[in-house]
Backbone as XML, in Angstrom:
<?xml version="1.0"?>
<chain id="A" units="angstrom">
  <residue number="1" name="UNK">
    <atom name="N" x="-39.719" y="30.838" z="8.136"/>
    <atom name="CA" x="-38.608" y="30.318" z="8.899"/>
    <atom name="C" x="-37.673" y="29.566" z="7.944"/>
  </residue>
  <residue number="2" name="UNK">
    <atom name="N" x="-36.381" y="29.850" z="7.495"/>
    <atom name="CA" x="-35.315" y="29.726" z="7.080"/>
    <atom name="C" x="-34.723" y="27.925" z="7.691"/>
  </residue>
  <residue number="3" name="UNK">
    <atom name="N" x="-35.034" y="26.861" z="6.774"/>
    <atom name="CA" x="-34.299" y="25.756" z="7.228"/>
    <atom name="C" x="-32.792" y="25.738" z="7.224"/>
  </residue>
  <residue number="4" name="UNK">
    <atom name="N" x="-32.311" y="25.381" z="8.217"/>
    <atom name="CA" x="-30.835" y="24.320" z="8.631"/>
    <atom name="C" x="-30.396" y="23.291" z="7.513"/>
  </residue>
  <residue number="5" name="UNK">
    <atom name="N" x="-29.545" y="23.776" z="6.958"/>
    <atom name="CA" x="-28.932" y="22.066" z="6.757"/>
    <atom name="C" x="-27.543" y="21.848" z="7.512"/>
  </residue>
  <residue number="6" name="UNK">
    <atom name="N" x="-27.821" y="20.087" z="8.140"/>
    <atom name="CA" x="-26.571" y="19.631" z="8.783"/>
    <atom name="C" x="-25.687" y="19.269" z="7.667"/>
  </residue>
  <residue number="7" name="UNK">
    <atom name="N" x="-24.354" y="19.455" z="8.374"/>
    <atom name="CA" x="-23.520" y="19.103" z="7.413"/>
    <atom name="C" x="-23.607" y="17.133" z="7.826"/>
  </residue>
  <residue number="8" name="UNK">
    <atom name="N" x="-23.403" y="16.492" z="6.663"/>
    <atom name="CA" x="-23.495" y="14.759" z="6.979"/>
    <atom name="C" x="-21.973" y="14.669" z="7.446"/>
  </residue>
  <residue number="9" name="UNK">
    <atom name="N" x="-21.585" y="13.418" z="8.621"/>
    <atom name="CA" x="-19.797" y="13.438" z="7.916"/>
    <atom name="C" x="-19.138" y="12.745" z="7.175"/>
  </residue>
  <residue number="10" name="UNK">
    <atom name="N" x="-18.495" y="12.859" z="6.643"/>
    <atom name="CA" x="-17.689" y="12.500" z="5.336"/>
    <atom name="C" x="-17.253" y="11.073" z="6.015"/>
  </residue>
  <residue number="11" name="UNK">
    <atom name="N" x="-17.474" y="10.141" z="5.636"/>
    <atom name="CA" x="-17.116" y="8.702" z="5.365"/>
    <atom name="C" x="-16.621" y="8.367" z="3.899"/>
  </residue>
  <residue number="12" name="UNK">
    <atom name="N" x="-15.825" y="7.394" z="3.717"/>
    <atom name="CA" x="-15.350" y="6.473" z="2.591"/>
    <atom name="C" x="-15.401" y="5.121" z="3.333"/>
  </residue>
  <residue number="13" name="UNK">
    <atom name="N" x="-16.229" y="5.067" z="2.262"/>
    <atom name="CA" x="-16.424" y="3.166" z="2.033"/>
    <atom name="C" x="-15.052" y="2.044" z="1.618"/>
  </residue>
  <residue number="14" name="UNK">
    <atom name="N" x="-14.663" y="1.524" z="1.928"/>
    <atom name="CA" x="-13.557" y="0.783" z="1.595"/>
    <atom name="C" x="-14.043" y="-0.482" z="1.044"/>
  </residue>
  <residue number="15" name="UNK">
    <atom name="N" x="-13.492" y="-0.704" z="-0.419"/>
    <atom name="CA" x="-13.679" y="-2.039" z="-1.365"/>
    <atom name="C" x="-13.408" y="-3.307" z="-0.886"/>
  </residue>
  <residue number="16" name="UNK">
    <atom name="N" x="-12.177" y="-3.106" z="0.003"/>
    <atom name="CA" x="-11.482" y="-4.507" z="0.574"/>
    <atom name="C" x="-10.917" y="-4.283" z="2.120"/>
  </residue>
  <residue number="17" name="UNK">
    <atom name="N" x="-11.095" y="-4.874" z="2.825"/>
    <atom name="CA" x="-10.318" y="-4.707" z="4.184"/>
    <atom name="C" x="-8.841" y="-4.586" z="3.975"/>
  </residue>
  <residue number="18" name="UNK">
    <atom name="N" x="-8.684" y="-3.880" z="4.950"/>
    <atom name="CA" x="-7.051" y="-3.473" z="4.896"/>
    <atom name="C" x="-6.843" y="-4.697" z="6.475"/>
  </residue>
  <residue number="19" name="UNK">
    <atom name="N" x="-5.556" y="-5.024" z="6.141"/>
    <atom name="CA" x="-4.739" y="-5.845" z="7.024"/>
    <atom name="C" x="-3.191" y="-5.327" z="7.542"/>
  </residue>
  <residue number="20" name="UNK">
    <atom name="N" x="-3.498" y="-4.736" z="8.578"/>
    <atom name="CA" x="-2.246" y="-3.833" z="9.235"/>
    <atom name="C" x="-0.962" y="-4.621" z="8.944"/>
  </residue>
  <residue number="21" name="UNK">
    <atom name="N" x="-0.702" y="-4.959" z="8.166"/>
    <atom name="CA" x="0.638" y="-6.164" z="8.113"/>
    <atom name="C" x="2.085" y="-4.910" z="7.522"/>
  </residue>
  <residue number="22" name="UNK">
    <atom name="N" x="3.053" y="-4.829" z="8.290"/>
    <atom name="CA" x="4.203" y="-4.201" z="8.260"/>
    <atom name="C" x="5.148" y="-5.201" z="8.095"/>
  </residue>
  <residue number="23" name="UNK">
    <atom name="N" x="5.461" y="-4.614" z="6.705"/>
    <atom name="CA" x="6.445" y="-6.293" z="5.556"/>
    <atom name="C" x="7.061" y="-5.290" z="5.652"/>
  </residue>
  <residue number="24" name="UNK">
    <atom name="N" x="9.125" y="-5.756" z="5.125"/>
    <atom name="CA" x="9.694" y="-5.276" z="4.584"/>
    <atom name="C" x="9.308" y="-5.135" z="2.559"/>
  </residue>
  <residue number="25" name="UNK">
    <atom name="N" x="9.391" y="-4.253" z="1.893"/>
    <atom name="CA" x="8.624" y="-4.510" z="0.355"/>
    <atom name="C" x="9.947" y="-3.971" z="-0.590"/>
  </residue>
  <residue number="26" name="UNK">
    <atom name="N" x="10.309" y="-4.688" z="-1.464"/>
    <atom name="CA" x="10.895" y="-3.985" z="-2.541"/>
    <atom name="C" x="10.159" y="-3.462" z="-3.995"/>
  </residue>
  <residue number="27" name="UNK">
    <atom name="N" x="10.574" y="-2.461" z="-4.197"/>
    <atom name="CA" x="9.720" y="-1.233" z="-4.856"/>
    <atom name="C" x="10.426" y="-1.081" z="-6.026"/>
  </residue>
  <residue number="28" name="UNK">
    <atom name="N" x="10.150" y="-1.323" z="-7.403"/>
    <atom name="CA" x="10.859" y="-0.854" z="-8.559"/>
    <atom name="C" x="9.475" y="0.092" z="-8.778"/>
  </residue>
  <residue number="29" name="UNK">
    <atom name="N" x="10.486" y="1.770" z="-9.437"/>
    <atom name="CA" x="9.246" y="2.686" z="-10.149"/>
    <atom name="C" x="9.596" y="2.827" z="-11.236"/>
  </residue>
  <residue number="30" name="UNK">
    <atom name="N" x="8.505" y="2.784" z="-12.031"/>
    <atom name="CA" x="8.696" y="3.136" z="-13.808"/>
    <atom name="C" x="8.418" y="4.108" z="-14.085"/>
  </residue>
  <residue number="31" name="UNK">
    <atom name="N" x="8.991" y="4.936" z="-14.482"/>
    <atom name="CA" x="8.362" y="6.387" z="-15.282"/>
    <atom name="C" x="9.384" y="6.787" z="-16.617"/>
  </residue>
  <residue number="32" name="UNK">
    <atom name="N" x="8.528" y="7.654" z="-16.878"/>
    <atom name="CA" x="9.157" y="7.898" z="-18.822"/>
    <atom name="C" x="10.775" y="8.426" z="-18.617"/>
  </residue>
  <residue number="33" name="UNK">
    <atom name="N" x="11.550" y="7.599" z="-18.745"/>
    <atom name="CA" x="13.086" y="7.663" z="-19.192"/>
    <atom name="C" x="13.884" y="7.043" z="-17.932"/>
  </residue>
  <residue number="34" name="UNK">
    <atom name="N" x="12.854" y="6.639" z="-16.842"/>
    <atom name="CA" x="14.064" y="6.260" z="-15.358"/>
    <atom name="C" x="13.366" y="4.997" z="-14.719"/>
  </residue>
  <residue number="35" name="UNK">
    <atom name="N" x="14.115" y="4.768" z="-14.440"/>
    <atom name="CA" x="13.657" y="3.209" z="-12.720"/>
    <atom name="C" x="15.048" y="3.331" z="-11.826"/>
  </residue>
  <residue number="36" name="UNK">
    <atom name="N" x="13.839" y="3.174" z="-10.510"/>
    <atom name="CA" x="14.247" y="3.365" z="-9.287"/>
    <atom name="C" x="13.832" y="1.878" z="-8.317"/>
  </residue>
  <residue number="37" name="UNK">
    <atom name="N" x="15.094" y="1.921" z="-8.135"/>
    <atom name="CA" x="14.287" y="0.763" z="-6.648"/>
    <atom name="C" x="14.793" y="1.247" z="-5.698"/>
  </residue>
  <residue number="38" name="UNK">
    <atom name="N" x="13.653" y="0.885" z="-4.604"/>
    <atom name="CA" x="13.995" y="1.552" z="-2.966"/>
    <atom name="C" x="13.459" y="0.574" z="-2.498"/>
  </residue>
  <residue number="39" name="UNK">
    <atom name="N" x="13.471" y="0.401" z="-1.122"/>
    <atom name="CA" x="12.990" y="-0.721" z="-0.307"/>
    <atom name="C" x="11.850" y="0.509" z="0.993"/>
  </residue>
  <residue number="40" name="UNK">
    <atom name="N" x="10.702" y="-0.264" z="1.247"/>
    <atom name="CA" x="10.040" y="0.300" z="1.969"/>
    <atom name="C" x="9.474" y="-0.704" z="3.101"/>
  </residue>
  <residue number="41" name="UNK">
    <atom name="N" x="8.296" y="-0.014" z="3.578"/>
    <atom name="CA" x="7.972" y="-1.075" z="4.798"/>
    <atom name="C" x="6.300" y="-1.027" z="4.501"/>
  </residue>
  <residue number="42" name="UNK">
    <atom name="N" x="5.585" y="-2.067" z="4.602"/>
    <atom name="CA" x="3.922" y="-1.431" z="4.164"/>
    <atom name="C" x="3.398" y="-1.377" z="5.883"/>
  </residue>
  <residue number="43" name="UNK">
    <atom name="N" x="2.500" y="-0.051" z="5.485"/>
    <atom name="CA" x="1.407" y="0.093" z="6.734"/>
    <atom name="C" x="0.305" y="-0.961" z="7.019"/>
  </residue>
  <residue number="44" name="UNK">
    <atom name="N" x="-0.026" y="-0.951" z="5.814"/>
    <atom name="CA" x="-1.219" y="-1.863" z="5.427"/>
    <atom name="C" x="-1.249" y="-2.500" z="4.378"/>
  </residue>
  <residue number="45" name="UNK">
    <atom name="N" x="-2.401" y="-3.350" z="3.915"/>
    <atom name="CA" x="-2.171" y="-4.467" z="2.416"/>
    <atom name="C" x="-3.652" y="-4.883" z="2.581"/>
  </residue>
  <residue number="46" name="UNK">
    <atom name="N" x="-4.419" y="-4.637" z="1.308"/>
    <atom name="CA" x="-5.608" y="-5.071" z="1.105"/>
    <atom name="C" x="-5.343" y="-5.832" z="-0.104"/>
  </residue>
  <residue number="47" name="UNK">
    <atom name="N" x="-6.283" y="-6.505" z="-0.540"/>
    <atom name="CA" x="-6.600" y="-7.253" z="-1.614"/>
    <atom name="C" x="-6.268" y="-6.146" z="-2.921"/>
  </residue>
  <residue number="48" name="UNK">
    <atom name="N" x="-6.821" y="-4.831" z="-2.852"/>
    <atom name="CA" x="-7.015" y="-4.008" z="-3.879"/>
    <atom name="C" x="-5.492" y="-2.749" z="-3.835"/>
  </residue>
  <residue number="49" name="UNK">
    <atom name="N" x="-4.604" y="-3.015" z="-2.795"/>
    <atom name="CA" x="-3.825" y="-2.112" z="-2.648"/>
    <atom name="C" x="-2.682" y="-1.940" z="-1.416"/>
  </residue>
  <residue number="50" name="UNK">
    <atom name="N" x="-2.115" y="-1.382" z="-1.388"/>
    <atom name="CA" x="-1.118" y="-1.010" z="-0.049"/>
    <atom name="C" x="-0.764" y="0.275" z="0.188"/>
  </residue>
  <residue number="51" name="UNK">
    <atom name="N" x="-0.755" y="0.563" z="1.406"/>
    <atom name="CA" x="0.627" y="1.770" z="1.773"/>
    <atom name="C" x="1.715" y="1.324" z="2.208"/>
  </residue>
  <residue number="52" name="UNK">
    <atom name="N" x="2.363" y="2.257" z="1.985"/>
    <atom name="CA" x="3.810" y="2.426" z="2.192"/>
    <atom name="C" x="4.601" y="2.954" z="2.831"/>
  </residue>
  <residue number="53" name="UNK">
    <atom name="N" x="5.937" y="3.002" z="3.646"/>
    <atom name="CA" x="6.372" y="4.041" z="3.881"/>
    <atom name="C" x="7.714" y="4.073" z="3.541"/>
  </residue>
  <residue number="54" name="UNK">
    <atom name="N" x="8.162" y="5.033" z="2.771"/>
    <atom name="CA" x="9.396" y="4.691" z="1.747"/>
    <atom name="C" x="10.053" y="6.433" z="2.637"/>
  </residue>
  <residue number="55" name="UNK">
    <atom name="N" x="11.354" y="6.259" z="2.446"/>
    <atom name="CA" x="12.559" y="7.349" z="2.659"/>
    <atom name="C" x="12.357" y="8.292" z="1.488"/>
  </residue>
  <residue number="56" name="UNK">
    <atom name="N" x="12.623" y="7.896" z="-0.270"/>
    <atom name="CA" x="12.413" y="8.975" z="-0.681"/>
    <atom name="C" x="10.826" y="9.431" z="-1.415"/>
  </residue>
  <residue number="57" name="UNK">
    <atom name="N" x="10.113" y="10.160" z="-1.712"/>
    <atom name="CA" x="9.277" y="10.837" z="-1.969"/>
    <atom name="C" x="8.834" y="10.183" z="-3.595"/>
  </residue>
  <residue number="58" name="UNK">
    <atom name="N" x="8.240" y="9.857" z="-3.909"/>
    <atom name="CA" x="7.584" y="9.149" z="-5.564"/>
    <atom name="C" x="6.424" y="9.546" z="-6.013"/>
  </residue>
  <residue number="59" name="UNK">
    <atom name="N" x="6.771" y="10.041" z="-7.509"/>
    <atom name="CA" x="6.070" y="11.005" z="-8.209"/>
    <atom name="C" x="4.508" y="10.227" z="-7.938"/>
  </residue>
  <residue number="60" name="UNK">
    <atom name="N" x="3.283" y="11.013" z="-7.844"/>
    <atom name="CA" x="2.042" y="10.145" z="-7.592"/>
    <atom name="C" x="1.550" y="9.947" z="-9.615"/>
  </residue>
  <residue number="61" name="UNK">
    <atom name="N" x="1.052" y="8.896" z="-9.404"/>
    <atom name="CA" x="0.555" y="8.600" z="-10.228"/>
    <atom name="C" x="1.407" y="8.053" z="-11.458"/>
  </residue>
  <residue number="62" name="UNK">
    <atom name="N" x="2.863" y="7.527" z="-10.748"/>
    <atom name="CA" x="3.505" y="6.323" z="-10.904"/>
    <atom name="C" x="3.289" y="5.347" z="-11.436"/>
  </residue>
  <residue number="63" name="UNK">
    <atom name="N" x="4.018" y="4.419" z="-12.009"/>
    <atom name="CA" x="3.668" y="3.016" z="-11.914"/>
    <atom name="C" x="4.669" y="2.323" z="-11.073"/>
  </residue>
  <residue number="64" name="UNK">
    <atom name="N" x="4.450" y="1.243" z="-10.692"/>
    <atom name="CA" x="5.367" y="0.178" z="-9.843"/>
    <atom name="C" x="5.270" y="-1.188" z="-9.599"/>
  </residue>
  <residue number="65" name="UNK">
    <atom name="N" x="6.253" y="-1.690" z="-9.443"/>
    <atom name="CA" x="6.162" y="-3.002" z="-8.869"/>
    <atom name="C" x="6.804" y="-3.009" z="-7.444"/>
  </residue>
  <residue number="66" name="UNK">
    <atom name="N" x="6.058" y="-4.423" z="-6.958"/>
    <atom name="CA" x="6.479" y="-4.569" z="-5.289"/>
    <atom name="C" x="7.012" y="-6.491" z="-5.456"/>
  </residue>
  <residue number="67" name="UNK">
    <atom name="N" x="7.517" y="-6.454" z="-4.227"/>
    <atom name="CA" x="7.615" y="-7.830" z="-3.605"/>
    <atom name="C" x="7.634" y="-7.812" z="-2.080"/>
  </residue>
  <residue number="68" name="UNK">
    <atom name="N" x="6.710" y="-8.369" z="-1.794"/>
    <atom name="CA" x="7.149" y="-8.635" z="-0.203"/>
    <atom name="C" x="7.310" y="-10.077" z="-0.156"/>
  </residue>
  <residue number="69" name="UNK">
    <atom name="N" x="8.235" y="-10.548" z="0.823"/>
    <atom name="CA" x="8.789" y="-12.022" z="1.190"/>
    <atom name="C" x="8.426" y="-12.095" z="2.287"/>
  </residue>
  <residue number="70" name="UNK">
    <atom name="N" x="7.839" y="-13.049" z="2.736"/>
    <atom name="CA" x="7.143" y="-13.264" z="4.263"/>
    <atom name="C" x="7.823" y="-14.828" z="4.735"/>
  </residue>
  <residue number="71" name="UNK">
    <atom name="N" x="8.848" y="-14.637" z="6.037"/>
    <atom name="CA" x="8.843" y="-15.580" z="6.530"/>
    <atom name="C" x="8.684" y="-16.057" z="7.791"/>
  </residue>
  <residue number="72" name="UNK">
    <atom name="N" x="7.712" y="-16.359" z="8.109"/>
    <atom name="CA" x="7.210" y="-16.581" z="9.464"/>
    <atom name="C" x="7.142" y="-17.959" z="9.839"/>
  </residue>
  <residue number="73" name="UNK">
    <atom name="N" x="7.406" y="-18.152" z="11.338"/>
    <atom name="CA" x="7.557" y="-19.536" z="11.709"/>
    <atom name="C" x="5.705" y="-20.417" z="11.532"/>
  </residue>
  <residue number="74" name="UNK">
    <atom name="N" x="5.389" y="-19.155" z="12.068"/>
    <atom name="CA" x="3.211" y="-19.743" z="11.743"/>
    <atom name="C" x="3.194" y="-20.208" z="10.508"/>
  </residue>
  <residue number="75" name="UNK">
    <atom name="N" x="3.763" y="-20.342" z="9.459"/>
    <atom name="CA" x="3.523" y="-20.073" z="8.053"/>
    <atom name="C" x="4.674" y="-21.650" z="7.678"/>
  </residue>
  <residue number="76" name="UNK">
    <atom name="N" x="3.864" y="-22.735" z="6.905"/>
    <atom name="CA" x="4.671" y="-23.820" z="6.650"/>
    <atom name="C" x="5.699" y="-23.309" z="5.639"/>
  </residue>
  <residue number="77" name="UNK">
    <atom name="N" x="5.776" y="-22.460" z="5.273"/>
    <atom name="CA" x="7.117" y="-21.790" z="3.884"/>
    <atom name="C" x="6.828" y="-20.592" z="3.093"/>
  </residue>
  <residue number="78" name="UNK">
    <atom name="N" x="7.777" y="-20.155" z="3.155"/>
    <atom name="CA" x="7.685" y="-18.467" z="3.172"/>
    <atom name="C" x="6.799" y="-18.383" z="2.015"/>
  </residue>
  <residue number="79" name="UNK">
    <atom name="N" x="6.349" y="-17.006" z="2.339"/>
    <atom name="CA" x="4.935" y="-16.340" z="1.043"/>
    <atom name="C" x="5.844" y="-15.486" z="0.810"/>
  </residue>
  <residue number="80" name="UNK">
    <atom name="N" x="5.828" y="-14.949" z="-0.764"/>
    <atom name="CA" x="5.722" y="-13.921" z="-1.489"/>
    <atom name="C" x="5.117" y="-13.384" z="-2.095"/>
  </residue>
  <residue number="81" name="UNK">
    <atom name="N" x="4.737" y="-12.368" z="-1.895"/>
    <atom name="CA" x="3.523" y="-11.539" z="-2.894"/>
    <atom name="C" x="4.227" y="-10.466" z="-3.401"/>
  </residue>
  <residue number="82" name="UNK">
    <atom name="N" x="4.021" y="-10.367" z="-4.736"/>
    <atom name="CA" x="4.098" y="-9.197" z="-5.659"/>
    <atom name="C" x="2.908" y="-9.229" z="-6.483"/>
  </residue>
  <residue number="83" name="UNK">
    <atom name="N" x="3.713" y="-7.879" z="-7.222"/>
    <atom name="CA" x="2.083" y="-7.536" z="-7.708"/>
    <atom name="C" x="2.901" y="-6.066" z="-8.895"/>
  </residue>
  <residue number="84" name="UNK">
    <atom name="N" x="1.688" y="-5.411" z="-9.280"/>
    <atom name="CA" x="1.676" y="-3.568" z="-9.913"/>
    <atom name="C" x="1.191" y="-3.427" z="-10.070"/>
  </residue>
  <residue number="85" name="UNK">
    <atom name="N" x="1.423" y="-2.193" z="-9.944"/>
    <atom name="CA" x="0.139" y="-0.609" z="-9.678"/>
    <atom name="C" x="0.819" y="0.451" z="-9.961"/>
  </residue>
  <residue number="86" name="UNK">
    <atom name="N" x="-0.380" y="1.498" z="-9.393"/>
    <atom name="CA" x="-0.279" y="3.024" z="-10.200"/>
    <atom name="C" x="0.068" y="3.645" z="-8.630"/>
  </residue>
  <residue number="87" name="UNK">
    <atom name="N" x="0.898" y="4.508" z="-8.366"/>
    <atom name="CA" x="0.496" y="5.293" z="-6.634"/>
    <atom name="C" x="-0.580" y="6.703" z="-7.227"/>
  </residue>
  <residue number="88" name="UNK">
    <atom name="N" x="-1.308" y="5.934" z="-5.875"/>
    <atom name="CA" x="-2.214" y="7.292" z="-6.183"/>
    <atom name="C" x="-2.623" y="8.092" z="-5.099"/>
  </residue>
  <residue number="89" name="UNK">
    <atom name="N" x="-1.610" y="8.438" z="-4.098"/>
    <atom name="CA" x="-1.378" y="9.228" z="-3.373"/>
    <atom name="C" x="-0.228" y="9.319" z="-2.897"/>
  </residue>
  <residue number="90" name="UNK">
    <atom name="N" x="0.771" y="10.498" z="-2.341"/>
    <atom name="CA" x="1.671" y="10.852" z="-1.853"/>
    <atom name="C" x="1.783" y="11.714" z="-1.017"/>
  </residue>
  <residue number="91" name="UNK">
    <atom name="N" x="1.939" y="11.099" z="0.634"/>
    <atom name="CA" x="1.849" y="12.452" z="1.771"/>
    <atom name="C" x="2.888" y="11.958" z="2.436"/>
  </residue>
  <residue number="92" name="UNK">
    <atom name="N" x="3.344" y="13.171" z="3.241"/>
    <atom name="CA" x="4.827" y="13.363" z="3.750"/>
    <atom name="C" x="4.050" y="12.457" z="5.457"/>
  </residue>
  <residue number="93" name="UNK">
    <atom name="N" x="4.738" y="11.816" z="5.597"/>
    <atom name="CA" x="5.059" y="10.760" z="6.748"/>
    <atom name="C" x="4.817" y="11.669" z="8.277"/>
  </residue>
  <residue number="94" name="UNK">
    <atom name="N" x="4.573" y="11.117" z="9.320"/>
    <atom name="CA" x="4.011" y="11.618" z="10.329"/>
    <atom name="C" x="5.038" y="12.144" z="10.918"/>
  </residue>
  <residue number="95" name="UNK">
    <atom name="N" x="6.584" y="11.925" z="10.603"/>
    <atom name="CA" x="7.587" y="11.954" z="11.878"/>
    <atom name="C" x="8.466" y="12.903" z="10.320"/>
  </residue>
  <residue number="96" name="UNK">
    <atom name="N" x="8.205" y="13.524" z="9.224"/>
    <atom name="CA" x="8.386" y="14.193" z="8.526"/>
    <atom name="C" x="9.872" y="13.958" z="7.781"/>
  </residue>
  <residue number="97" name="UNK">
    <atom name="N" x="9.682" y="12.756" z="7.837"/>
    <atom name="CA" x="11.180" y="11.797" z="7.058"/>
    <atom name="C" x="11.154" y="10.994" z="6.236"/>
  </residue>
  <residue number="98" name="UNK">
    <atom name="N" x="9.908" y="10.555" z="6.055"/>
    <atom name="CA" x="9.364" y="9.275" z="5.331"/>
    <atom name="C" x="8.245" y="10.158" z="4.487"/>
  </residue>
  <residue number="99" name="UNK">
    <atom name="N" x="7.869" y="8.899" z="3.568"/>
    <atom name="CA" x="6.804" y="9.796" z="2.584"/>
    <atom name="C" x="5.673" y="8.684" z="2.933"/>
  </residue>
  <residue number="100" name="UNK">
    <atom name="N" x="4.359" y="8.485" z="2.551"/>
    <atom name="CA" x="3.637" y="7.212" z="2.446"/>
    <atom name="C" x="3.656" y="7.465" z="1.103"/>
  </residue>
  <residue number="101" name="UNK">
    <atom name="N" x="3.076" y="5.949" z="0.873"/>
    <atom name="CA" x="2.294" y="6.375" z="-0.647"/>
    <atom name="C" x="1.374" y="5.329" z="-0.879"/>
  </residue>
  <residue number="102" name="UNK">
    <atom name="N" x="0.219" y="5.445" z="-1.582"/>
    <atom name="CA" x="-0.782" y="4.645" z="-1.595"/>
    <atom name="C" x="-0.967" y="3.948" z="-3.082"/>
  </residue>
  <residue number="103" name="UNK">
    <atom name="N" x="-0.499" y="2.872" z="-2.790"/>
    <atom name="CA" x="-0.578" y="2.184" z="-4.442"/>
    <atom name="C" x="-1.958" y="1.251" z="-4.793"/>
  </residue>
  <residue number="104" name="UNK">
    <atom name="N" x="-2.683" y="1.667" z="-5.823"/>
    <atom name="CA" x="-3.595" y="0.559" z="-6.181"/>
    <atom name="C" x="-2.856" y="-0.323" z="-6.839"/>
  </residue>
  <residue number="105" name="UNK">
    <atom name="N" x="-3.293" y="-1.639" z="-6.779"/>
    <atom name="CA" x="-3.181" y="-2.754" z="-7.667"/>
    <atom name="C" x="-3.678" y="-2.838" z="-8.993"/>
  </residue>
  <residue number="106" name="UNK">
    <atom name="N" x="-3.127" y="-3.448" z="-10.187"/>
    <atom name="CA" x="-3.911" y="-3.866" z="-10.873"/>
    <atom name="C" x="-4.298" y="-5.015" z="-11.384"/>
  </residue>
  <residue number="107" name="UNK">
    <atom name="N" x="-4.264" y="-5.586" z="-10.428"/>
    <atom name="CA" x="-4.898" y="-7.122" z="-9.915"/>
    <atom name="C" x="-4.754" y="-7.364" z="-8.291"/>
  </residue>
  <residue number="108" name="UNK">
    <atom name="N" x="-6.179" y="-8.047" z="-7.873"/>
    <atom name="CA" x="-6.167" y="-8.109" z="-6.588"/>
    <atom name="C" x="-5.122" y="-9.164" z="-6.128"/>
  </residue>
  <residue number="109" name="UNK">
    <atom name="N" x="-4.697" y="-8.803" z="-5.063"/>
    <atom name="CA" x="-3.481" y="-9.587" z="-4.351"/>
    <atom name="C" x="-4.602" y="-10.757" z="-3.655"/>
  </residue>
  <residue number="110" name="UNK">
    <atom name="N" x="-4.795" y="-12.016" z="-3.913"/>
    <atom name="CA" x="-5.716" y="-12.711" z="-4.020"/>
    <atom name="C" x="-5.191" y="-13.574" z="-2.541"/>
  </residue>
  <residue number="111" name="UNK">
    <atom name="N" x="-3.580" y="-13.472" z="-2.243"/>
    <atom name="CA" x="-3.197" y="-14.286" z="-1.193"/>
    <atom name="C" x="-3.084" y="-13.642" z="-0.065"/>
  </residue>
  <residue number="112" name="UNK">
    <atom name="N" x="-3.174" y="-12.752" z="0.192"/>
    <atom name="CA" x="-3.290" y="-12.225" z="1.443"/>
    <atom name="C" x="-4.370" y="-12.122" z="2.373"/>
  </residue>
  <residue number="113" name="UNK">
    <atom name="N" x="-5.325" y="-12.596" z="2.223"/>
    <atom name="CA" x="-6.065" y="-13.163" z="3.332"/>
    <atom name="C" x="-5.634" y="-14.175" z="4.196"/>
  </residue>
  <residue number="114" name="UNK">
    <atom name="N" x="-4.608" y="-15.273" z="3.423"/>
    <atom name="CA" x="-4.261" y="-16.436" z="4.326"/>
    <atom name="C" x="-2.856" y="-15.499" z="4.904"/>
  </residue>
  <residue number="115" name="UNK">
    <atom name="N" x="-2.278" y="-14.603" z="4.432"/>
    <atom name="CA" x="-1.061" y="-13.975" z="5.096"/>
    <atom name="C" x="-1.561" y="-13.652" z="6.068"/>
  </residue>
  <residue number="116" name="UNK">
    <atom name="N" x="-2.797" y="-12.871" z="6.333"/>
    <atom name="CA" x="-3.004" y="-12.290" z="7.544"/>
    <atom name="C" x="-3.561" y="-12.724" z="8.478"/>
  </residue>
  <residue number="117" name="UNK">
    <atom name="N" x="-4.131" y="-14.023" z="7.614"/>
    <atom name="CA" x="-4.638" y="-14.835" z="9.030"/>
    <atom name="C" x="-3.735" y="-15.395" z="9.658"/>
  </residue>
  <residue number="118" name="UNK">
    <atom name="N" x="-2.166" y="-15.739" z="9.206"/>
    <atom name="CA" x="-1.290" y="-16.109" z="9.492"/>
    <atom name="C" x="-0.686" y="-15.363" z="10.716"/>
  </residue>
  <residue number="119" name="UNK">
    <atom name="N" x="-0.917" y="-14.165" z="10.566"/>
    <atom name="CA" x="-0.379" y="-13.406" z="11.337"/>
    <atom name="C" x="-0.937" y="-12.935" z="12.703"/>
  </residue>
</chain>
């Protein structure tokens, strides 16, 4: 008698919690001979990374810098977080106008735990 194997399902483990926080972000990209800045909006923001959702489309595996400015009345004076990273993914947006893109950090964004508790 010939055994079965089940297929297991595919899970990914996540390093850091993601925090649904939708900032306005400004985006400079570096690549060999050009920089671009665009302004985007993030889906999410972990300690180790963010998505994005930007208008035009960015080469993956990028480098970049961000800033988001946070000013909220919960919050005794506005936060800013920046940071850079590499994008290391690029998929065309759900409503097929927008791109995401998934940037690691290369340093953890260490303040955003109190952002989101803020929120």
């Amino acid at each position: 008698m010939a055994k079965t194997h089940q297929a297991l399902p595919f899970t990914t483990e996540r390093k850091y919690r993601r925090f649904p926080l939708q900032l306005p972000v400004h985006v400079t990209i570096v690549g060999r001979g050009f920089k671009q800045e665009l302004e985007a909006f993030s889906q999410n923001v972990s300690v180790g990374g963010l998505l994005l959702e930007i208008a035009s489309p960015v080469p993956d595996q990028s480098y970049v810098s961000f800033v988001m400015k946070v000013n909220d009345r919960r919050l005794a004076n506005p936060v800013t977080i920046s940071g850079t990273g590499k994008v290391v993914r690029v998929e065309e947006g759900e409503d097929h106008a927008n791109f995401r893109i998934a940037v690691a950090c290369e340093r953890p964004l260490t303040h955003i735990h109190h952002l989101a508790a803020a929120s």
